[in-house]
MMTF fields as JSON, N, C-alpha, C and O atoms, coordinates in Angstrom:
{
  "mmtfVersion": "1.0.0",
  "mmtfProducer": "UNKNOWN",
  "numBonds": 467,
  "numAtoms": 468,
  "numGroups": 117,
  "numChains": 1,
  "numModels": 1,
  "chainsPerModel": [1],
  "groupsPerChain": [117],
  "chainIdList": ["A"],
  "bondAtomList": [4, 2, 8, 6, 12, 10, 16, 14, 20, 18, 24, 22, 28, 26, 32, 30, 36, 34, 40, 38, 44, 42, 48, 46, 52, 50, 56, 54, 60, 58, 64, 62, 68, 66, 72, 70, 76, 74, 80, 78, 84, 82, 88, 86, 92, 90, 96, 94, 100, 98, 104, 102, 108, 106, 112, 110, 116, 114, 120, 118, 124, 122, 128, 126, 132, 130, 136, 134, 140, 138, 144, 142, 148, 146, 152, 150, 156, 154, 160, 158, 164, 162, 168, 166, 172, 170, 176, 174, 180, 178, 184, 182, 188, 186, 192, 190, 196, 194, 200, 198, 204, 202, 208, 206, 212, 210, 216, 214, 220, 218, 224, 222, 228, 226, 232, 230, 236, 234, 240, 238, 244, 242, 248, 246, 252, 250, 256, 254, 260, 258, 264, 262, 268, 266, 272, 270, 276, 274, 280, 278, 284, 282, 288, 286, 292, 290, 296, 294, 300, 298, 304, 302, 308, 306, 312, 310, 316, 314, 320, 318, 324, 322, 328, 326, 332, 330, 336, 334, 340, 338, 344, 342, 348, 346, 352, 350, 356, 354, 360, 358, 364, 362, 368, 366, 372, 370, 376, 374, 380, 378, 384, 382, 388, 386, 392, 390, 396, 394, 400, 398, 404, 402, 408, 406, 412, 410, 416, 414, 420, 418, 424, 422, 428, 426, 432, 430, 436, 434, 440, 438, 444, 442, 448, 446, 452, 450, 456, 454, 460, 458, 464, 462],
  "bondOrderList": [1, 1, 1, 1, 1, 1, 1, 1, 1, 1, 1, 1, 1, 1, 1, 1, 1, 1, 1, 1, 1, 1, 1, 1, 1, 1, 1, 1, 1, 1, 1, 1, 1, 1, 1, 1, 1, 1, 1, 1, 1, 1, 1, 1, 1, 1, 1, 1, 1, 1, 1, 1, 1, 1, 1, 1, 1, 1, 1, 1, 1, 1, 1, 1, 1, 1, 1, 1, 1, 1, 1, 1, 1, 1, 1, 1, 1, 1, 1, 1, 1, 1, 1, 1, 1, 1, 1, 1, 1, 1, 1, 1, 1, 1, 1, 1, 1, 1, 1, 1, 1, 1, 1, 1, 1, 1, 1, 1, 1, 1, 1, 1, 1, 1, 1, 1],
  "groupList": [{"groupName": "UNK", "atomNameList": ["N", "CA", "C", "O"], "elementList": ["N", "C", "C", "O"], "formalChargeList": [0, 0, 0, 0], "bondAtomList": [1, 0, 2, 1, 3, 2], "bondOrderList": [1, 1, 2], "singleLetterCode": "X", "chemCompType": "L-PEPTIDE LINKING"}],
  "groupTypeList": [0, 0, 0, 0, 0, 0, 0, 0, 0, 0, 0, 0, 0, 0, 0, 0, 0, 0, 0, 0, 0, 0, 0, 0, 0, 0, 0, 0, 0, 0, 0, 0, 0, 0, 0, 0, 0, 0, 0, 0, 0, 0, 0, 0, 0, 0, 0, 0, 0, 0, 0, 0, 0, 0, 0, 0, 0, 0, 0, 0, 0, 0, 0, 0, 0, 0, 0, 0, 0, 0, 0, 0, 0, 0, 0, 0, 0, 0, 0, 0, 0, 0, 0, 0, 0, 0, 0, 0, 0, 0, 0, 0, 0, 0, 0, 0, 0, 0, 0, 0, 0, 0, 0, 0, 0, 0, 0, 0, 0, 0, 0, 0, 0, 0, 0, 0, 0],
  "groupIdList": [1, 2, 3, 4, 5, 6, 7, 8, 9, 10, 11, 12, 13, 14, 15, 16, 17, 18, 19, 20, 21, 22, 23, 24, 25, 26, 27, 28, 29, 30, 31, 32, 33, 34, 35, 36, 37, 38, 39, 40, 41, 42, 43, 44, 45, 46, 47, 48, 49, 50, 51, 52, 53, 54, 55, 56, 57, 58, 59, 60, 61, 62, 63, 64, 65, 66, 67, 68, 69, 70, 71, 72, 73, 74, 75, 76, 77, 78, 79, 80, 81, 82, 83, 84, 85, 86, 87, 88, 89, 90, 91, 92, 93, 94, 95, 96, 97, 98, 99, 100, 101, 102, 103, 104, 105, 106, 107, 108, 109, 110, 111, 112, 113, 114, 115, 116, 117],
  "secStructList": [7, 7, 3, 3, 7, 7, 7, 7, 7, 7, 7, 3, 3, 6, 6, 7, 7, 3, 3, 3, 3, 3, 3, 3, 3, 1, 1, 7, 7, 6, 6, 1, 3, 3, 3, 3, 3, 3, 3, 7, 6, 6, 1, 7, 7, 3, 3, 3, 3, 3, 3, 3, 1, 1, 7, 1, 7, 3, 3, 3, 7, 6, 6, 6, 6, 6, 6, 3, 3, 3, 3, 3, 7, 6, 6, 6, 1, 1, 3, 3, 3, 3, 3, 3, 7, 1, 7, 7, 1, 6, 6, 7, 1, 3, 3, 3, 3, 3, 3, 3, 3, 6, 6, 3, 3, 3, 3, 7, 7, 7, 7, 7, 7, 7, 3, 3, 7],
  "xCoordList": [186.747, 185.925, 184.459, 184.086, 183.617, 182.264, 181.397, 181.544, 180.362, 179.829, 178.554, 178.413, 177.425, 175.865, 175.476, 176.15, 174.583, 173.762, 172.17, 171.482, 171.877, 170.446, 169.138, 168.856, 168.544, 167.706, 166.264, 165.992, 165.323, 163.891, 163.024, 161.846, 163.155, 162.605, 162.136, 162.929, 160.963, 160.042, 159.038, 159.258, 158.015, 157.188, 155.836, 155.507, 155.175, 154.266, 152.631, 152.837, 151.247, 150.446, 150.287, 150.645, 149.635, 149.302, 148.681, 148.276, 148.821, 148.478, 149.205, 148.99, 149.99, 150.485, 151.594, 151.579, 152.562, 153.478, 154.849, 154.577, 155.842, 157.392, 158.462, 158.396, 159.601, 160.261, 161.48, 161.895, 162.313, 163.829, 164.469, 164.227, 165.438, 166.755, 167.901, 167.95, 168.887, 170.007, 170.513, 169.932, 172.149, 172.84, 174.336, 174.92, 174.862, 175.731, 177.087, 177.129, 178.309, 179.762, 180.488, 180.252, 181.631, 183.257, 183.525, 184.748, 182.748, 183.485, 182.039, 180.859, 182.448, 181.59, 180.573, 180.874, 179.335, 178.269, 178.07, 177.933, 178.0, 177.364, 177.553, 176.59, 178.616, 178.531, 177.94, 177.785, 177.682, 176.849, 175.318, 174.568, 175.101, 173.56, 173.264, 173.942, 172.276, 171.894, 170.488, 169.659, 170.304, 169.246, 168.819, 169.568, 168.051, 167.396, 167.002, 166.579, 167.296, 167.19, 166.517, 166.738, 165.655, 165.334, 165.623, 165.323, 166.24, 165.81, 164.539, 164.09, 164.122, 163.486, 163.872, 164.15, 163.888, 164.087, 164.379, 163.363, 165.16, 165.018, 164.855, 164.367, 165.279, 164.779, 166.22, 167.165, 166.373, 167.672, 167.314, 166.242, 168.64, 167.746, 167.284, 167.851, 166.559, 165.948, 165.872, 166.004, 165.661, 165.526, 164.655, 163.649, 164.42, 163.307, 162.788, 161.686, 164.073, 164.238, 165.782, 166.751, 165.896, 166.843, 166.806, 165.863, 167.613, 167.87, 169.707, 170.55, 169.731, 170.833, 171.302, 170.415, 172.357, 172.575, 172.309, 172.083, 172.39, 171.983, 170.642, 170.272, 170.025, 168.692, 168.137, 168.669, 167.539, 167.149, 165.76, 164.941, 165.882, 164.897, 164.904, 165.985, 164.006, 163.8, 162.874, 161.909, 163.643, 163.144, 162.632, 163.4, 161.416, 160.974, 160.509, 160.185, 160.791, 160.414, 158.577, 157.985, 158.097, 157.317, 155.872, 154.846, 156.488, 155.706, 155.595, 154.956, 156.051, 156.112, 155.767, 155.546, 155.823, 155.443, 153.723, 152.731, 153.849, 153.034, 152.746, 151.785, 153.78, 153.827, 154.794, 154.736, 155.747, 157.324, 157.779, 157.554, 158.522, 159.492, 160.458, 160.581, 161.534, 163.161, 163.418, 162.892, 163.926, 164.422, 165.679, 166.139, 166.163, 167.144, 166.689, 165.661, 167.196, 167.413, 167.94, 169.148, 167.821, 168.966, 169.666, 170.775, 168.585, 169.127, 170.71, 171.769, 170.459, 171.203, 172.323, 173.479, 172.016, 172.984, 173.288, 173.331, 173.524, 174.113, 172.462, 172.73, 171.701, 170.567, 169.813, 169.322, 169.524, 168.671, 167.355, 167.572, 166.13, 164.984, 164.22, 164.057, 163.387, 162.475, 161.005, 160.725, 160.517, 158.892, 158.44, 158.509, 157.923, 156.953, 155.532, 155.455, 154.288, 152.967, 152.275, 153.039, 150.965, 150.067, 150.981, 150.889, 151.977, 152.37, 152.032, 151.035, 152.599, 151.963, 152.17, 152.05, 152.518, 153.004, 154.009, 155.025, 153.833, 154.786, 156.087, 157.027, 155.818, 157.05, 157.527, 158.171, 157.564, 158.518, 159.827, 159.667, 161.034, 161.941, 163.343, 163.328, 164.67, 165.76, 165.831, 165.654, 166.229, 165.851, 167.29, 167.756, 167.935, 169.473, 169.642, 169.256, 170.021, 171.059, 171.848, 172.349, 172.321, 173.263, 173.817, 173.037, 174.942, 175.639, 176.456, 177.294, 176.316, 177.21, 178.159, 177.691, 179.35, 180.287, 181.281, 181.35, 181.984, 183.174, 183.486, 184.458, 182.313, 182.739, 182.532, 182.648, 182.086, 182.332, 180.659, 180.043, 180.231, 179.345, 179.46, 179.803, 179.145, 178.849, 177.45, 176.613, 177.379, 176.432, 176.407, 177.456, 175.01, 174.705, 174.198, 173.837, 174.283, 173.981, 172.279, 171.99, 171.183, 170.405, 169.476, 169.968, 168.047, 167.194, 165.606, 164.794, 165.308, 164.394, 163.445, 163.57, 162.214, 160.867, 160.188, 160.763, 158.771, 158.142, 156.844, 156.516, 155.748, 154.093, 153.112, 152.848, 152.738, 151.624, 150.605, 150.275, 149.965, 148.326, 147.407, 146.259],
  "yCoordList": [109.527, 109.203, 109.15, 108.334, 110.054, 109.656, 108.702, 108.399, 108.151, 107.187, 107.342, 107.591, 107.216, 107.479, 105.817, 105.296, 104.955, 103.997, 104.085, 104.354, 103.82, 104.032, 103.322, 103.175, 102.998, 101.618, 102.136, 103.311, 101.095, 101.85, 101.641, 101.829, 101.398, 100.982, 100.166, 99.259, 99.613, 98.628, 98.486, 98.654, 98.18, 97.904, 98.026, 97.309, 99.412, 99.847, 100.054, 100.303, 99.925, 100.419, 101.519, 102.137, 102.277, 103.793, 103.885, 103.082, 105.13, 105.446, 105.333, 106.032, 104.288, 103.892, 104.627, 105.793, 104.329, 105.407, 104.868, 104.077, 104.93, 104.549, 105.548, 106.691, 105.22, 105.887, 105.586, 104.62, 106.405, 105.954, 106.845, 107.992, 105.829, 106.753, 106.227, 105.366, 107.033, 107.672, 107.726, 108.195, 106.939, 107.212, 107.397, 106.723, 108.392, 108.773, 108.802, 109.167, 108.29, 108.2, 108.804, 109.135, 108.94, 109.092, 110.189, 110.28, 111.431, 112.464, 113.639, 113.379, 114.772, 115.418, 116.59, 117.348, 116.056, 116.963, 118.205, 118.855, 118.827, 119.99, 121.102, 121.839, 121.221, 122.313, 121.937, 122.795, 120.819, 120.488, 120.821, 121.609, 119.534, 119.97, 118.61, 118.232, 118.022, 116.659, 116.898, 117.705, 115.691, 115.819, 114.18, 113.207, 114.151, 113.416, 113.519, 114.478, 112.347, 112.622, 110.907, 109.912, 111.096, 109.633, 109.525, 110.239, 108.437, 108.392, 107.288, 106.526, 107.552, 106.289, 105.915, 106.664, 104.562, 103.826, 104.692, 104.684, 105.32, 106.304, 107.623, 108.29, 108.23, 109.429, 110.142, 109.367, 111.259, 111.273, 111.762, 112.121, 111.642, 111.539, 113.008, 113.757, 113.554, 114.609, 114.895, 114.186, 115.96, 116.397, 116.221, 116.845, 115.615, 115.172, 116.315, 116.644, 116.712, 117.273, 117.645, 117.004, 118.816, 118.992, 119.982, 120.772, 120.101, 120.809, 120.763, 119.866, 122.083, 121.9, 120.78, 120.028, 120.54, 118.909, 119.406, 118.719, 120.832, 121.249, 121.892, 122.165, 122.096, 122.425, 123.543, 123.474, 124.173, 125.703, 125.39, 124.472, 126.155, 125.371, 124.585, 124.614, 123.7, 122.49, 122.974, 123.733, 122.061, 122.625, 121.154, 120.209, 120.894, 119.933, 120.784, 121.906, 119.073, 119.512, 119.627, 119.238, 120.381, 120.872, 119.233, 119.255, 118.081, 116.861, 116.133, 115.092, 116.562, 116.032, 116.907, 116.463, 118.16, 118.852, 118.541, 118.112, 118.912, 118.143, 116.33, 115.778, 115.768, 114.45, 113.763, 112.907, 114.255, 113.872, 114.9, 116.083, 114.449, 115.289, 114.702, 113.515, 115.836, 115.53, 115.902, 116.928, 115.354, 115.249, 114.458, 113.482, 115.174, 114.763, 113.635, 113.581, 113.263, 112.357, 113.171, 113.059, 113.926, 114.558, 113.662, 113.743, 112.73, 111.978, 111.243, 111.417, 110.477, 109.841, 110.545, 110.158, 111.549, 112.858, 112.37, 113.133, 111.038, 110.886, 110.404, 110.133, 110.301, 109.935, 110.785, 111.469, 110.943, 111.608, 110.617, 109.407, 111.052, 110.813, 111.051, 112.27, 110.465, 110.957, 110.194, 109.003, 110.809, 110.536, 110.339, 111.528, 109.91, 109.668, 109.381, 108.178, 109.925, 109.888, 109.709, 109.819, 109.452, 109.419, 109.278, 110.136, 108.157, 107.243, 107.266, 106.557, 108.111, 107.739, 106.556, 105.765, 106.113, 105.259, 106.006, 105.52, 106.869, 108.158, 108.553, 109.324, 107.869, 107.848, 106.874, 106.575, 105.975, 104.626, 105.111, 105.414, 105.191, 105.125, 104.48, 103.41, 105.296, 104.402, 106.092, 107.087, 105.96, 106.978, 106.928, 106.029, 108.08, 108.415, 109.553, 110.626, 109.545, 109.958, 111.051, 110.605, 112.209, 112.946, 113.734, 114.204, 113.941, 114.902, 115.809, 115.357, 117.115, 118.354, 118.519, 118.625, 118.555, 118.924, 119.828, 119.64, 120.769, 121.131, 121.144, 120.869, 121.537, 121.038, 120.177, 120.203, 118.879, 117.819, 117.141, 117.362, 116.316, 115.742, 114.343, 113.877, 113.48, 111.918, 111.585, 112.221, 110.214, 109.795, 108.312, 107.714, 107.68, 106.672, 105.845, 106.228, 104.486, 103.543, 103.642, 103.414, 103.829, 103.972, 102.92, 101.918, 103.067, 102.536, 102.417, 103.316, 101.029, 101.006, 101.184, 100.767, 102.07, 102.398, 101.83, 102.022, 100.976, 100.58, 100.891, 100.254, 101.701, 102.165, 101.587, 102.029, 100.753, 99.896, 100.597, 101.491, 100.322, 100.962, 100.324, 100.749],
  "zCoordList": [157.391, 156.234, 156.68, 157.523, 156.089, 156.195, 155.538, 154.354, 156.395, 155.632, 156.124, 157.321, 155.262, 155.151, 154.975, 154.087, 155.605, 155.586, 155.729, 156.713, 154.631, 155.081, 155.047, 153.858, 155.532, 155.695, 155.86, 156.105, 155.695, 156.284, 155.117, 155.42, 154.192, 152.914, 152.634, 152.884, 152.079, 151.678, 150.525, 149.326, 151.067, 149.977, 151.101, 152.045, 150.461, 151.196, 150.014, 148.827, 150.495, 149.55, 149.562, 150.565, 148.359, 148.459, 150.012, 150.852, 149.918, 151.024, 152.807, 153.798, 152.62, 153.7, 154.196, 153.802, 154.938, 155.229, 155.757, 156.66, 155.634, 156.129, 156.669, 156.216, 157.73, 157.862, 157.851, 158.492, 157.079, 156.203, 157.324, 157.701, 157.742, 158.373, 157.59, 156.711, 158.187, 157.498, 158.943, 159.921, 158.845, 159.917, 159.52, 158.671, 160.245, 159.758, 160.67, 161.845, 159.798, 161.135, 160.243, 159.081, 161.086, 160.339, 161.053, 161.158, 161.819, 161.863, 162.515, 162.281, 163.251, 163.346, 161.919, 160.997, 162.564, 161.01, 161.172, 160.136, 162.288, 163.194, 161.865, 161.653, 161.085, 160.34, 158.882, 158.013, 158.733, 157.343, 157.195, 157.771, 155.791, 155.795, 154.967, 154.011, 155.429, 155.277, 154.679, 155.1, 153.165, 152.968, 151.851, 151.95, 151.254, 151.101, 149.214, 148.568, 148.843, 146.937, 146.78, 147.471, 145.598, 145.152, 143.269, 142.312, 143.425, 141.502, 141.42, 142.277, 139.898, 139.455, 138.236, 137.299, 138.258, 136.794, 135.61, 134.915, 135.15, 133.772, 133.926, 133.014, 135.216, 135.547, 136.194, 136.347, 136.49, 137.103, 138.589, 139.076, 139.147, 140.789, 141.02, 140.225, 141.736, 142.335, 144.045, 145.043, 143.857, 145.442, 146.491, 146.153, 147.819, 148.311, 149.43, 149.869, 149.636, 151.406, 151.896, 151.489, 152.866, 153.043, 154.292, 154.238, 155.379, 156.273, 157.048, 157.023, 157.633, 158.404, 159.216, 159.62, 159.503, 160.504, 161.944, 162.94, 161.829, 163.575, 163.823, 164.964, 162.911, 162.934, 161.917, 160.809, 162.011, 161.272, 160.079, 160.049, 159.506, 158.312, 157.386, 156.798, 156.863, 155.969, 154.895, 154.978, 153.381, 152.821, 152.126, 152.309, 151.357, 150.379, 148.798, 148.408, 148.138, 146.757, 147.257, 148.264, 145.949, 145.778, 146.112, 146.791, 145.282, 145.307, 146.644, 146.793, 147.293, 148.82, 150.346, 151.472, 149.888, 150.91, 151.662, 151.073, 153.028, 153.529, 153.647, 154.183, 153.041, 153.344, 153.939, 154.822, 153.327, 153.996, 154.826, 154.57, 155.989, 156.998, 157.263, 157.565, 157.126, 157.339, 159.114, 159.546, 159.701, 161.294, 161.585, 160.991, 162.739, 163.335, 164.518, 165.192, 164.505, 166.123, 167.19, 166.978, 168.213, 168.815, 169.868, 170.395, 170.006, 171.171, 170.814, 171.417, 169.751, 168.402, 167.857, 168.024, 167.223, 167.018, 165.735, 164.77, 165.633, 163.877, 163.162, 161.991, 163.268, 162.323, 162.115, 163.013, 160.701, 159.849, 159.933, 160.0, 159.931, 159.423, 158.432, 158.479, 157.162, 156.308, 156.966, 156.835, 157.397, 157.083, 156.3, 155.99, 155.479, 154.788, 154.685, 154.434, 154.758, 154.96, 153.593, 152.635, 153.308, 152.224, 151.034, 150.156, 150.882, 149.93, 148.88, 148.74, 147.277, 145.747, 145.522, 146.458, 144.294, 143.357, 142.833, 142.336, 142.897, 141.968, 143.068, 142.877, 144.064, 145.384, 145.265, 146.271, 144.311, 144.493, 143.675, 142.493, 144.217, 144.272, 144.859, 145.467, 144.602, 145.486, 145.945, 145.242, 147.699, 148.151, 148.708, 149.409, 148.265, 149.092, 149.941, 149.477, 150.818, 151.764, 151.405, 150.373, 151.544, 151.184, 152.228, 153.057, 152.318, 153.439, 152.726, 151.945, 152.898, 152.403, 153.489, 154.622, 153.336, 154.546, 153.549, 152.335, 154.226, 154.092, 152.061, 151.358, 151.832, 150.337, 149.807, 148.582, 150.538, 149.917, 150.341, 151.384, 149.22, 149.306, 149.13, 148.043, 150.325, 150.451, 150.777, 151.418, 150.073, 149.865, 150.418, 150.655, 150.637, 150.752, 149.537, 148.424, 150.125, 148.797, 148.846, 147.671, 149.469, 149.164, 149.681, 150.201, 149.578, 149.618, 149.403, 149.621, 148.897, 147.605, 148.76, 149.912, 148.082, 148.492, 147.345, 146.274, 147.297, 146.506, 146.772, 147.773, 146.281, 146.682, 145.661, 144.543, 146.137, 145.268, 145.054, 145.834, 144.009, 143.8, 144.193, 144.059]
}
């Protein structure tokens, strides 16, 4: 059984910057693809970021490029990273976790990002 936890979330001002990991057990990832979604309040969730679990190219939504980066740990092997740099207000969200494997997509419970003005 896989399971996504992901922590790293706070309450940051514009501008400021955080980094959300995502760690991941149950089983080997090497053939998936791990990525990164936030909702907000009334909105449905969306796409943040996304790359292979073994490397190759990454891709971001259009509102985040150049601010956020998706990474591996290699040392780690199970943790995902989001960067996050130059912080909106319009980035406060619950920021999840996602793993594509074999067909199947699991998820994490998430975690709240808050960007003050």
């Amino acid at each position: 059984q896989v399971q996504l936890v992901e922590s790293g979330g706070g309450l940051v001002q514009a501008g400021g910057s955080l980094r959300l990991s995502c760690t991941a057990s149950g089983r080997s990832f090497s053939g998936g693809a791990v990525g990164w979604f936030r909702q907000s309040p009334g909105k449905e969730r969306e796409f943040v970021a996304s790359r292979r679990w073994t490397g190759g190219n990454t891709y971001y939504a259009d509102s985040v490029k150049g601010r956020f980066t998706i990474s591996r740990d290699v040392a780690k092997d199970t943790v995902v990273y989001l960067q996050m740099n130059s912080l909106k207000p319009e980035d406060t969200a619950v920021y999840f976790c996602r793993l594509y494997l074999m067909g199947r997509a699991y998820w994490g419970q998430g975690t709240q990002v808050t960007v003050s003005s």
